[in-house]
C-alpha positions in Angstrom: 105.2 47.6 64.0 106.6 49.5 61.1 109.0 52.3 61.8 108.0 56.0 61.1 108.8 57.6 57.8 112.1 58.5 57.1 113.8 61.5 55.4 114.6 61.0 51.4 116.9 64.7 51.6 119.3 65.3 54.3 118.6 69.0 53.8 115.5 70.0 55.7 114.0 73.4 57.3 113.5 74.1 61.1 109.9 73.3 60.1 111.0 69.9 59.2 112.6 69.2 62.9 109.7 70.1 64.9 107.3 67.9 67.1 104.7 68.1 65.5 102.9 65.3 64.0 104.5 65.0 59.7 101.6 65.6 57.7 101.9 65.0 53.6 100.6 66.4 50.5 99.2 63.9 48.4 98.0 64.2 44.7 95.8 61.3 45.0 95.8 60.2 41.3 99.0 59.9 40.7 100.5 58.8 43.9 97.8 56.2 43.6 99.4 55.1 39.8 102.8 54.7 40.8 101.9 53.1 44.5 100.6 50.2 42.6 102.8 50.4 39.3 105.6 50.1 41.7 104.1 47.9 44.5 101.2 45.7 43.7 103.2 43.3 41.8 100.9 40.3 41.4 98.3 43.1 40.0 95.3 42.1 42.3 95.2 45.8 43.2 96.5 45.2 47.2 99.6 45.6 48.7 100.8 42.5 50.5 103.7 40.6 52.1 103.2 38.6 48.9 104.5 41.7 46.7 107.7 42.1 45.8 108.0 45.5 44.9 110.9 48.2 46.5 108.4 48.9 49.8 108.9 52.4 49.7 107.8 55.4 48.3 108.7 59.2 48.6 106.1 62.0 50.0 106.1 65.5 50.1 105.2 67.3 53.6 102.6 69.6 53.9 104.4 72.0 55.5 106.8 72.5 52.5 103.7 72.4 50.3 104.8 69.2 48.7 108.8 70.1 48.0 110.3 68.6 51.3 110.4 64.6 50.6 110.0 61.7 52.9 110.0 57.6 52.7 107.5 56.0 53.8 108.5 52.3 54.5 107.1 48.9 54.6 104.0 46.5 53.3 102.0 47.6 56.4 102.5 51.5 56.0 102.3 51.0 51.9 99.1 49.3 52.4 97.8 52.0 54.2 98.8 54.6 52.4 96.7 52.6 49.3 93.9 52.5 51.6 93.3 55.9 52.5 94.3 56.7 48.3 91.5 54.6 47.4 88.9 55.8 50.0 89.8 59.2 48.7 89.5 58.6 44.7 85.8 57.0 45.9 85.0 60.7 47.4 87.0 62.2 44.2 89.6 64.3 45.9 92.1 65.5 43.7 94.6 66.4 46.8 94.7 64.8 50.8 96.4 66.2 53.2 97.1 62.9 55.0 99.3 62.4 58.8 101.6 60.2 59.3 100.0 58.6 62.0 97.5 57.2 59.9 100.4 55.2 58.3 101.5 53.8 61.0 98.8 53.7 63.5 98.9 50.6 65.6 96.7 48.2 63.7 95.0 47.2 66.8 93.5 50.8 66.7 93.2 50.6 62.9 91.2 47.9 63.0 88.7 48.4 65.9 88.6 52.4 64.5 87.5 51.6 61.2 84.9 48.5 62.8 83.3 51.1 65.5 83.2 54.4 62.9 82.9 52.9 59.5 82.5 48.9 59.2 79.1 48.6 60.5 77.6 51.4 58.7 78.7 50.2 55.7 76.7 46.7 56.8 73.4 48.1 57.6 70.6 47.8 55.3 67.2 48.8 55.4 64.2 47.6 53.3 62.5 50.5 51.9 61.1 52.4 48.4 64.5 54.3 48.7 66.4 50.8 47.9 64.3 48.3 46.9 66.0 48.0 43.9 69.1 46.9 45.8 67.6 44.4 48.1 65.2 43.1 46.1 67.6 42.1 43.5 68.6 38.4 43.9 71.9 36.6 42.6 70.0 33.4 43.6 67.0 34.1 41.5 68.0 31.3 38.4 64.3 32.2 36.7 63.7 33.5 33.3 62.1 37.0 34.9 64.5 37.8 37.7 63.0 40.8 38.9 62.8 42.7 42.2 59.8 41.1 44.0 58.6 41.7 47.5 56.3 39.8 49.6 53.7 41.2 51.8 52.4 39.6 55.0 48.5 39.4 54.9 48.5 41.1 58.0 50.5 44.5 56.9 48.3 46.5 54.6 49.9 49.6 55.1 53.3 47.7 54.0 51.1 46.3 50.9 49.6 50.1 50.2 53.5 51.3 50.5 55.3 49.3 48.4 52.4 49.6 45.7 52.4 53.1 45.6 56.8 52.5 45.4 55.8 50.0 41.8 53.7 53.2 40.6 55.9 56.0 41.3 59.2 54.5 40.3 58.3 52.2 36.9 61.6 51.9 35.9 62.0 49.9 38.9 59.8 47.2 37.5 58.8 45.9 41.2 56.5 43.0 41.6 54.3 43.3 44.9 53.2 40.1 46.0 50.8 39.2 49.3 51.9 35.7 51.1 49.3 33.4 51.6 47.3 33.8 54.7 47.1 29.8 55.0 50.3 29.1 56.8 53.5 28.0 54.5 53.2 24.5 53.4 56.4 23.5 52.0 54.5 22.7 48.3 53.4 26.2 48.8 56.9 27.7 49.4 57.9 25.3 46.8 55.9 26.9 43.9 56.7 30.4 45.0 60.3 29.5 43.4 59.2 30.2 40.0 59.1 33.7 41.3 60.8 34.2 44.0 61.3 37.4 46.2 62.5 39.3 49.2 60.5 38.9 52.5 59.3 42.4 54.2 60.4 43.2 57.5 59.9 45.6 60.1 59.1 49.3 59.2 58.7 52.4 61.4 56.7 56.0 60.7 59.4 58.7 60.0 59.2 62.4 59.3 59.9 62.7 55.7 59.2 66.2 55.0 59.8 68.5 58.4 58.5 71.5 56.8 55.0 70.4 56.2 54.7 67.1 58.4 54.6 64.7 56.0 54.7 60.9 57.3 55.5 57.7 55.6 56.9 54.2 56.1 60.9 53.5 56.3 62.7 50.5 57.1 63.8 49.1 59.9 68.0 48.5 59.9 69.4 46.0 60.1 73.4 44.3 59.6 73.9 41.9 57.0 76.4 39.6 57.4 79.4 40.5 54.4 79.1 43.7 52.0 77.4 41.1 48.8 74.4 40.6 51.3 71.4 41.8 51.3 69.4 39.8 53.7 68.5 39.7 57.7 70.1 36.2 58.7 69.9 34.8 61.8 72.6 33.9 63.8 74.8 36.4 61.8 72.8 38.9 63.6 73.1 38.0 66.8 77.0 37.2 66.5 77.4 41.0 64.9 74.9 42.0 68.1 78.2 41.5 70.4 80.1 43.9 68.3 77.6 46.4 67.8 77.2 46.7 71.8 80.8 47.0 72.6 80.7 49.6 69.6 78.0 51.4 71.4 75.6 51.2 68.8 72.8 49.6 70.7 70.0 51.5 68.2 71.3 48.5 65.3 71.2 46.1 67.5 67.9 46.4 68.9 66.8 47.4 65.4 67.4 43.8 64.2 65.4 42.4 67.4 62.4 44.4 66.3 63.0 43.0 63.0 62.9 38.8 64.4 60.0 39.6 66.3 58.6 41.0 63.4 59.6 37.6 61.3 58.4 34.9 64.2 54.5 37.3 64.2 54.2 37.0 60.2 56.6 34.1 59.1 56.4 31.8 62.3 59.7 31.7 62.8 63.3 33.6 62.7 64.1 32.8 58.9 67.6 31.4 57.7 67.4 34.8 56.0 64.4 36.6 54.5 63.6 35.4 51.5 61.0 33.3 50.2 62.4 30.1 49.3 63.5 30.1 53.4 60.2 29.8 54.8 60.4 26.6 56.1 63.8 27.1 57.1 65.4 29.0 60.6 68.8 28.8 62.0 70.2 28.3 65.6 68.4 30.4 68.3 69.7 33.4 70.3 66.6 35.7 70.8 66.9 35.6 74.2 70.5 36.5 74.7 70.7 39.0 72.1 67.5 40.5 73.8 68.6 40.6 77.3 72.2 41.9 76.3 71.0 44.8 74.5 68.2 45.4 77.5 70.9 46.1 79.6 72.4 48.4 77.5 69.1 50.8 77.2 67.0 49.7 80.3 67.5 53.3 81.4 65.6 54.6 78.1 62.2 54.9 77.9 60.4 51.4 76.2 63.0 49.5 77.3 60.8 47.2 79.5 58.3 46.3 76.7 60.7 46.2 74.1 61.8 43.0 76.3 58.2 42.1 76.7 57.9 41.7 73.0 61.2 39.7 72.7 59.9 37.5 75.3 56.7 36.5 73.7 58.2 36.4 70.5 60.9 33.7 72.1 58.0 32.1 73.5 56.4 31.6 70.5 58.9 30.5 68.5 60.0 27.8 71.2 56.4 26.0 70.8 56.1 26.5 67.1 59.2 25.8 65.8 61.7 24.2 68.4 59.5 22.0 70.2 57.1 21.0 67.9 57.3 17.7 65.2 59.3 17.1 63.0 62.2 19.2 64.9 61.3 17.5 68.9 62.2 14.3 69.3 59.7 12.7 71.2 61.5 10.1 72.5 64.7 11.8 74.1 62.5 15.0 74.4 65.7 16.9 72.0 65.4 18.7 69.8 67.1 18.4 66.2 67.7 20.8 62.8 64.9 19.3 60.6 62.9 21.7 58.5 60.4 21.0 56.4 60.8 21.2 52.1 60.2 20.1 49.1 62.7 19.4 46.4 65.8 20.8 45.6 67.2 23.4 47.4 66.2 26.7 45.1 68.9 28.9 46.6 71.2 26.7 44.7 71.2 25.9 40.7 70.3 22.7 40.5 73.6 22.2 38.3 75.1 22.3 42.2 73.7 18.9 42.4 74.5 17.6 38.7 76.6 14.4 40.2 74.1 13.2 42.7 70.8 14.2 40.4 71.6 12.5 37.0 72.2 8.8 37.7 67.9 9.3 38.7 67.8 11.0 36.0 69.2 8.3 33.7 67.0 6.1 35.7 63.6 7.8 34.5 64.6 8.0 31.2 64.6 12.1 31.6 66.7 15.1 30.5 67.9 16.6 33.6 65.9 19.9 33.7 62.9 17.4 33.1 63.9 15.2 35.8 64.4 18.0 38.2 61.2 19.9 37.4 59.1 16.0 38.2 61.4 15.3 41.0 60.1 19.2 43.2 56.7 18.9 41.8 56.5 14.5 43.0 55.5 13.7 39.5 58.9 11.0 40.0 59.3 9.5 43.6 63.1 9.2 44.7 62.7 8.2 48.4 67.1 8.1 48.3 66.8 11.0 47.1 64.5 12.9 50.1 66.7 11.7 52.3 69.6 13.2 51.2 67.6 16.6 50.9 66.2 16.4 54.4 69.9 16.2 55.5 70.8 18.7 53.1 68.3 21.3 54.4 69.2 20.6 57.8 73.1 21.0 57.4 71.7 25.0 56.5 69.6 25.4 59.2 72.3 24.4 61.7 74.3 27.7 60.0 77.1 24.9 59.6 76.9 24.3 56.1 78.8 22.1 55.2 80.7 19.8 57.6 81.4 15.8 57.5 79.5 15.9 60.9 76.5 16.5 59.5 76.8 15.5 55.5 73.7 12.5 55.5 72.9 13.2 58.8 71.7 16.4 60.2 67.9 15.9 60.4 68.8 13.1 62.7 70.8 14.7 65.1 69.7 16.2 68.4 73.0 18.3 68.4 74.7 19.7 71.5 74.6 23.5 69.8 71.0 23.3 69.5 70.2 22.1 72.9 72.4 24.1 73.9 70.7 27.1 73.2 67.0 25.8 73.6 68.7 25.8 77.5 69.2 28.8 77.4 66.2 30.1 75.9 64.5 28.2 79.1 66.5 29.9 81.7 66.5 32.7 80.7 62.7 33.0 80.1 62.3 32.3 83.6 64.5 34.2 85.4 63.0 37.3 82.8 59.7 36.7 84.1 60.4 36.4 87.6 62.9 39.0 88.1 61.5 41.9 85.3 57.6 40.7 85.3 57.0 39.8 88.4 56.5 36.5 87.8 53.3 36.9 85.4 53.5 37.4 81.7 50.2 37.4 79.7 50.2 36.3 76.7 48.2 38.2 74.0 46.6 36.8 71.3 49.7 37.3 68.5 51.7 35.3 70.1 49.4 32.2 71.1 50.3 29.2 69.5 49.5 25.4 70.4 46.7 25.6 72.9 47.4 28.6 74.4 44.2 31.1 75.5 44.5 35.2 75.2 45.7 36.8 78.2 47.0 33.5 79.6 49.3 34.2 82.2 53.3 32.7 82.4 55.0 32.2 85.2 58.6 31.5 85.8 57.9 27.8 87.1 57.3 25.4 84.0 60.4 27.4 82.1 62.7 25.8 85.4 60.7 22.8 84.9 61.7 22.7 81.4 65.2 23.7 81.4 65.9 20.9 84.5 64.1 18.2 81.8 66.4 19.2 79.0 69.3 19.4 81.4 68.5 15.6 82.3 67.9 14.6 78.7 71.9 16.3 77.9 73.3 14.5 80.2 71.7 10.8 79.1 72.1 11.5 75.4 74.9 14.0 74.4 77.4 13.7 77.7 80.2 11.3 77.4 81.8 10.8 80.9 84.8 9.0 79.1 85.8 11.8 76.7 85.0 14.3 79.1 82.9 16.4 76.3 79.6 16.5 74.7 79.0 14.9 71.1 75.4 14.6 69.3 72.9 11.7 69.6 71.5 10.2 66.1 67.7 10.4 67.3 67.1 7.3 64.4 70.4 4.7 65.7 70.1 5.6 68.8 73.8 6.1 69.8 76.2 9.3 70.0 78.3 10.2 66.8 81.6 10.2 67.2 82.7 13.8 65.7 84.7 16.2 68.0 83.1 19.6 67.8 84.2 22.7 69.0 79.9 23.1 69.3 80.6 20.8 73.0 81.5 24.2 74.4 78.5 25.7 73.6 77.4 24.0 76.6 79.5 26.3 79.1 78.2 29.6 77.2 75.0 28.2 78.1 75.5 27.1 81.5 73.9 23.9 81.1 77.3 22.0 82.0 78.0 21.5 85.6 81.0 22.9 87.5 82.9 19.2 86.9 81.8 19.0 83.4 83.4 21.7 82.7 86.4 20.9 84.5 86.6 18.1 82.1 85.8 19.8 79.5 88.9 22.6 79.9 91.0 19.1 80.7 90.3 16.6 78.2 88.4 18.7 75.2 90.2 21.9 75.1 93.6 20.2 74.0 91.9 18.3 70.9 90.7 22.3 69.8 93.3 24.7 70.8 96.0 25.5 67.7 97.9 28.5 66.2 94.5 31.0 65.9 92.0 29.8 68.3 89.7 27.4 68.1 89.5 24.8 65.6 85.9 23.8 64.1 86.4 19.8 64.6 88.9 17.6 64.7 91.7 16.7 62.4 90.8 12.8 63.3 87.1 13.6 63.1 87.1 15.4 59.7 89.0 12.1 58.2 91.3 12.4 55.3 90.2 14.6 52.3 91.2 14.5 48.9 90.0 15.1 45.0 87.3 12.8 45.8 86.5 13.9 49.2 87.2 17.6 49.7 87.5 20.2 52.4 84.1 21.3 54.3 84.4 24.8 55.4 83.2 23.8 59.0 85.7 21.2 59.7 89.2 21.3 60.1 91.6 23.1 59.9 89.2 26.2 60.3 88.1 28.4 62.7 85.1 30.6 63.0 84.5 33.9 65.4 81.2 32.2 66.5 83.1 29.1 67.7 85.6 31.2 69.0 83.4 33.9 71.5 81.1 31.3 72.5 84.1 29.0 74.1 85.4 32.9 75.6 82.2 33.4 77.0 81.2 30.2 78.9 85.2 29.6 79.8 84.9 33.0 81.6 81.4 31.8 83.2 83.1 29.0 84.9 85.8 30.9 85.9 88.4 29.6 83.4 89.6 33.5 82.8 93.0 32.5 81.9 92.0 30.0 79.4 89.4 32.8 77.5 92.3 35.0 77.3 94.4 33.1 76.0 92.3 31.9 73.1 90.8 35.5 72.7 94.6 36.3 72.5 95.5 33.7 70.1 92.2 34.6 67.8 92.8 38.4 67.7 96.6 38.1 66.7 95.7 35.8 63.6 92.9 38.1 62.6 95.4 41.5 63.6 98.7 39.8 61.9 96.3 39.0 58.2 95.0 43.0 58.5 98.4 43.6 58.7 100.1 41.7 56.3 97.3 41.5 53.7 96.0 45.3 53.3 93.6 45.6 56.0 91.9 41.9 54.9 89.3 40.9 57.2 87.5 37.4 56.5 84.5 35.4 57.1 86.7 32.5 58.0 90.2 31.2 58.8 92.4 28.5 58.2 93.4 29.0 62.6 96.4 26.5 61.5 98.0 28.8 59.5 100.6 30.9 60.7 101.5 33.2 57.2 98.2 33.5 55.2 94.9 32.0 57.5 92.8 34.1 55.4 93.7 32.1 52.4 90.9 28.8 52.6 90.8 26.0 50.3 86.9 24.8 50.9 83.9 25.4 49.3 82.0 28.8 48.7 86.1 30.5 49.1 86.0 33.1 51.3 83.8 36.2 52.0 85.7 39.4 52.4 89.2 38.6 50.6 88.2 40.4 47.0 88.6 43.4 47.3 90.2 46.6 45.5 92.0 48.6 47.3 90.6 48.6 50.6 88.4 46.5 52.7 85.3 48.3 52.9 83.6 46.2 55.6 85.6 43.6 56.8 83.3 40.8 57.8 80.4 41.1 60.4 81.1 38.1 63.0 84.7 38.6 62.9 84.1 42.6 63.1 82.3 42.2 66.5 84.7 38.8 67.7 87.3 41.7 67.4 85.9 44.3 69.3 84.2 42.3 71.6 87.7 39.9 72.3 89.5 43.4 73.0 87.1 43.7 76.2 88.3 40.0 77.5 92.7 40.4 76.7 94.4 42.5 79.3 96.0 45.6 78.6 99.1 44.0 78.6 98.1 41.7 75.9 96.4 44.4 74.0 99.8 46.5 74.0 101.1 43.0 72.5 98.8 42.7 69.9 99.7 46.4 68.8 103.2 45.4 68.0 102.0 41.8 66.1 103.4 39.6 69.2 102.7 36.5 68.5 101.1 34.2 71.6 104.2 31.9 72.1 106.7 35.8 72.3 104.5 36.6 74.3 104.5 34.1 77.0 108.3 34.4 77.0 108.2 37.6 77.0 106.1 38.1 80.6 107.9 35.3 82.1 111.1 37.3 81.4 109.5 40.3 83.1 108.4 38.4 86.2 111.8 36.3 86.4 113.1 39.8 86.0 
């Protein structure tokens, strides 16, 4: 920790040499001018370990109305200082009164402050005629007319009255309000909505908009994106940000973003990727049921609570038959089930100049311009079958939400994967024990939520959900178990044997209790050691991942990164089993990385880390860079996942460790540290 500011003048009043908490008189503008002319020396407009400049600038005290003079020290207090300067030219305050203790607070309390009262709210969207402009807008829309569009479910005429009356009354807006087909979404169907693609609606709720008179009209539904460039309601984002937001007692977001899947499987048929049209076909891992349950605990005391769950429930329900255990994602043969959406073409979220090096040998081949051959190739005027292959794999890899890794490059449509299993287990158990211990053991099923051959008012009971977790449990352990290695790895559905790639995904299987009290022994034993390095957890393997190069690059899921998913997942299900020590001590080993870059770096908090790092882990050298690192100033968000691994890690480290973490102790000091204490 840095060391309180320090007098510039010997000479000082009585004032001067009281208790009381130093508070300064800033000019913002020009303290803001010389900070960086003197400090930011590599000119990226943040104050960093990396600068080189004195570390130290002189402030006058409020008491003295600016004349008395003190140094403030150090990158960490420098960085604040820029922080707060920044934050107050956005508000355009000429002068700040600012206390010293905000220089130098202990970054653990930095951090999780400005997470609970200031990081999430700056995450939350809502879709609405107030900001459709915003969120309709698309940096993925590569068309000629790239205007805000909005798609209406067939079954949501108020919505389609709405955002009509929204296109009228705000022209300048230039809003296109489109109904989705009422036919179902056949992937040549999501196909041609490309050429004009849009924003999916979601959720919306009857609010007072005038008090005075009564006026009613439609607003949004929240919900938390996952980084400040999005937009969108993603999928497993959500639920990831959902552990944050509960720690951070804001419950109301969470549940908001529930209402808002529920909403998604009812019109769409499914939790989307994200929600926008060219995902239709496409979901991402499932946690309905957990998120759900969690935040049903949290507000089972308020009034709704119970059929708020109700309407999870069915939706889960629902989306288990339709999506997860229905052809072409079940495998009927194993009885797994495998990230395998359905699609056409080439993925529009991407320019097709993403695929330049793989499309133009076929498009040599046909004797066609590129744009010509891709426009035949996604409307089958040119047959590739190489090339649907590669496609089906590729749309896969982003349905798993672990795009891109060299364990599933080629492969990922064929894969019943342990992560996905993993969580269909889940969804099993924990529909059962819902039904029996909150509905009694009977759960009717209305008509929105039948699929398959399922009558109104059919009635579940808690008895095929056991049935159906036991089955999946058996089909784990024959396919994705490996006594030998003492972890879980993926079965290729199509060769018939497990891959060989070590994933930090085999301890999905303790978070979701599907493991058995000796598998998870082994799993601790044997697997933990291949994972465990500087930061956490590691995504893969080093020997797994292979050796990369020009020709054969870094995949942001592989090694040497870490992700907060990967790393609160392992927390939870190690503390399930009883393996406390081990969760804090990862916990421990996540949160100092993530503390010691918000420290270093001016408050930097990322999507992902290199966890092998020890100076810089924010700094990644893999595709898409790195969400959350380019910023001016001051971070303004951090990053959802790792906002709510933070928080929610805090609840699992002792207070001992926590103190630790305040003073930027690494693990290792640590360690010696306590066994000093207790030889002491």
């Amino acid at each position: 920790m840095p060391t309180p500011a320090h007098k510039a003048d010997p000479q000082s009043t009585s004032d001067e040499n009281t208790f009381l908490p130093r508070k300064f008189l800033i000019p913002v503008e020009s303290t803001l001018k010389s900070l960086l002319a003197r400090e930011d020396t590599d000119n990226n407009m943040q104050i960093t370990i990396e600068d080189y400049g004195p570390k130290v600038i002189s402030l006058g005290t409020a008491r003295s109305n600016g004349f008395k003079k003190f140094d403030v020290r150090g990158t960490y207090m420098l960085s604040n200082l820029l922080q707060e300067l920044t934050l107050a030219q956005d508000y355009g305050r000429k002068h700040i009164v600012l206390d010293e203790a905000r220089l130098n607070e202990n970054p653990v309390n930095r951090l999780s402050r400005l997470i609970h009262s200031t990081f999430w709210d700056r995450l939350t969207r809502r879709i609405d005629g107030a900001v459709i402009e915003t969120v309709a807008a698309d940096p993925k829309d590569w068309t000629d007319d790239p205007r805000p569009r909005i798609y209406i479910p067939r079954e949501q005429p108020r919505q389609y009255e709405y955002y009509t009356r929204v296109a009228q009354e705000r022209p300048d807006v230039n809003l296109d309000v489109q109904w989705l087909s009422d036919e179902g979404f056949h992937p040549d169907y999501v196909r041609d909505l490309n050429g004009k693609p849009g924003i999916l609606a979601l959720a919306m709720e009857e609010v007072v908009v005038n008090p005075q008179t009564g006026e009613k009209d439609l607003q949004g539904v929240p919900f938390v994106v996952p980084g400040g460039r999005f937009n969108e309601l993603y999928a497993w984002d959500s639920y990831m940000s959902s552990l944050g937001l509960l720690v951070s007692d804001r419950a109301d977001l969470a549940k908001a973003m529930v209402l808002n899947f529920c909403f998604c499987i009812q019109h769409y048929g499914k939790i989307l990727n994200a929600n926008r049209s060219y995902y239709l076909c496409r979901s991402q891992p499932p946690f309905l049921t957990d998120m759900a349950l969690r935040i049903y605990e949290k507000i089972k005391h308020e009034p709704g609570a119970t059929e708020f769950l109700r309407i999870a429930l069915l939706a889960a329900i629902k989306e288990y038959h339709s999506v997860w255990m229905a052809e072409p994602r079940l495998d009927p043969l194993t009885g797994l089930s495998r990230y395998r959406p359905e699609g056409t073409g080439v993925p529009p979220e991407t320019e097709a100049s993403h695929f330049t090096h793989l499309l133009e040998p076929y498009a040599k081949k046909n004797n066609m311009a590129f744009e010509e051959f891709v426009y035949a190739y996604n409307q089958k005027l040119v047959h590739e079958p190489e090339l649907d292959e590669y496609f089906l794999h590729d749309r896969a890899v982003r349905e798993s939400g672990h795009d891109t890794s060299y364990r599933l490059e080629r492969v990922c449509a064929d894969l019943a994967t342990i992560d996905l299993n993993s969580l269909l287990y889940k969804y099993e158990t924990d529909i059962a024990r819902t039904i029996r211990s909150v509905f009694g053991d009977r759960l009717a099923i209305p008509t929105d939520f039948c699929v398959g051959n399922m009558k109104p008012d059919q009635v579940e009971t808690s008895a095929p959900w056991d049935r159906r977790a036991k089955k999946r449990k058996t089909a784990i352990d024959k396919y994705l178990w490996n006594e030998e290695k003492g972890m879980y790895f993926d079965y290729n559905t199509v060769k018939k044997e497990q891959i060989k790639y070590e994933s930090a995904t085999t301890f999905w299987a303790m978070w979701a209790g599907v493991a058995t009290p000796r598998q998870a022994a082994l799993l601790v034993d044997r697997a933990l050691p291949k994972f465990e390095v500087f930061g956490g957890l590691v995504s893969g393997t080093e020997e797994s991942r292979g050796v990369v190069g020009i020709d054969r690059p870094n995949r942001q899921w592989d090694y040497p990164f870490g992700w907060a998913p990967q790393q609160m997942l392992a927390w939870t299900g190690l503390i399930r089993y009883g393996y406390q020590e081990e969760a804090e001590r990862l916990c421990y080993k996540w949160l100092y990385m993530v503390t010691k870059a918000f420290v270093d770096f001016n408050g930097v908090v990322v999507e992902k880390y290199d966890v092998t790092r020890q100076m810089d882990p924010h700094k990644v050298d893999a595709e898409y860079g790195n969400q959350g690192s380019d910023f001016k100033g001051v971070a303004r968000e951090g990053f959802g996942w790792v906002n709510a691994s933070y928080v929610y890690g805090l609840q699992i480290v002792t207070a001992h460790m926590k103190r630790a973490l305040g003073t930027c102790t690494s693990y290792d000091k640590f360690v010696r540290a306590t066994e000093i204490d207790v030889l002491g």
